[in-house]
N, C-alpha and C positions, 0 to 999 in steps of 0.2 A: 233377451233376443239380441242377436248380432247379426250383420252385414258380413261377408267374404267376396273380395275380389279374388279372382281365380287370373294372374299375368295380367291385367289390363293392358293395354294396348294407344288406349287415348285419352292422352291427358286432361281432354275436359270433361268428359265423362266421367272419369273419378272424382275430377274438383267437384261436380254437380253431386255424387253423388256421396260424397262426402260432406260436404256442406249438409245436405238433408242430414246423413248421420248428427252432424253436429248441434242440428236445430231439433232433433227429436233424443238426442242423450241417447244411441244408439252407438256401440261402439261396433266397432270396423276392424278384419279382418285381411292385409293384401299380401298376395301370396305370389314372393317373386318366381323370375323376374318378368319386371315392366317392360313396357316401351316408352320406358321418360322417366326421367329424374325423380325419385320421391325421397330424396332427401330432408331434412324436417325443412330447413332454406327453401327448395321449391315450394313445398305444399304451405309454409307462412305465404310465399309471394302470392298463390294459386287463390287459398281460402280466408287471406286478410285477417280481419279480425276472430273470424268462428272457429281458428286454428286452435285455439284455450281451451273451446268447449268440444276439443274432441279426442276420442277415445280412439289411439289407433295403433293396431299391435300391426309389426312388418313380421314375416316367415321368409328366410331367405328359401323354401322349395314347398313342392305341395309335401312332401314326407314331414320336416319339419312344423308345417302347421296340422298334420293328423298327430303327429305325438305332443301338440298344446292341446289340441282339439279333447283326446285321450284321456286329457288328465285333467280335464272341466267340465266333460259329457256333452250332451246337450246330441239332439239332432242333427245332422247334414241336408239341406233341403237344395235341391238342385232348381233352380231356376230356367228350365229349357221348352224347346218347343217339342221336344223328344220326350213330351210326360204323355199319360194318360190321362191323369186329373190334372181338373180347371182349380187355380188357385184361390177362387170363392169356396168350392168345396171343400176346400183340405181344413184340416183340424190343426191349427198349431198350438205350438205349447207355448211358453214363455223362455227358454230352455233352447227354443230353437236357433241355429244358424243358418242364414238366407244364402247360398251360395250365386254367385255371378260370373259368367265364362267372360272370355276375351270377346272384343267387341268382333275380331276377324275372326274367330276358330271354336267358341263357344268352349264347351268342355270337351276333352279327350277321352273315351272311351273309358278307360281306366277310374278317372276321375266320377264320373257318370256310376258306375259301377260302386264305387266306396260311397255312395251318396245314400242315405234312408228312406229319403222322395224324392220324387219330381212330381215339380208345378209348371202348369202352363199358362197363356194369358192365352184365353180362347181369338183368333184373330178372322179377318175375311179370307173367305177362297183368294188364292192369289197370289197373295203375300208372304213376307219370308219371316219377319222378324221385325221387334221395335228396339227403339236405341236403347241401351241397356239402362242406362239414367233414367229415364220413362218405365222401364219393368220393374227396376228398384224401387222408384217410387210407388206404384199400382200396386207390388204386392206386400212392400212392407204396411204399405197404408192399410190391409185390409189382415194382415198381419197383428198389428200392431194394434186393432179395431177389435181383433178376436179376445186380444189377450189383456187387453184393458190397460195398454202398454202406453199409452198417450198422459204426459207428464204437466201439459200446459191446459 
């Protein structure tokens, strides 16, 4: 199973959520461009020590990361609140990529579209959205809970 940012936008939110990748041996997927530096220099200053323990491929555009994608297989799972199904119900595999939009613009139609699911995190009337570091978390944990993915 893997992680994809989809342009992140803020850089502590990636740190956040990179860091998790790095403490569950989950490799990561970001898919330029950013808004901030992810030079290997930033993200050593960002994620300190847990920089070692992590797996992380850069795509300079999303075209480039569907022809990696292509040629590893594995699922496309869209993380939005534009799903039908709740991400307790979903079935994942082991196989699967957990896709994550920008924290400002979420996923682009297109994007949305080449994706095999969409999960949502059921939330209150009201509301728009949670911090994307907080969805990462919730639904890899329950992810990663399916597939028997937990290494510690």
């Amino acid at each position: 199973m893997r992680l994809a940012l989809y342009q992140p936008d803020i850089p502590q939110n990636t740190g956040t959520i990179l860091r998790m990748a790095a403490c569950l041996a989950m490799p990561v997927d970001i898919i330029r461009p950013a808004g901030f530096d992810l030079s290997d220099r930033a993200l050593r200053r960002s994620l300190m020590d847990y920089a070692e323990h992590l797996d992380l491929t850069r795509h300079d555009s999303w075209e480039a990361f569907q022809s990696a994608r292509g040629a590893n297989g594995g699922r496309l799972i869209a993380l939005t609140t534009q799903a039908a199904a709740n991400y307790t119900d979903f079935a994942y595999q082991p196989t699967d990529i957990l896709l994550l939009g920008r924290e400002s613009a979420g996923l682009p139609d297109d994007v949305h579209a080449a994706c095999d699911a969409r999960v949502k995190i059921p939330m209150a009337s009201g509301t728009r959205s949670l911090n994307v570091a907080v969805a990462a978390a919730m639904v890899t944990g329950e992810a990663l809970r399916q597939v028997g993915g937990f290494s510690g």
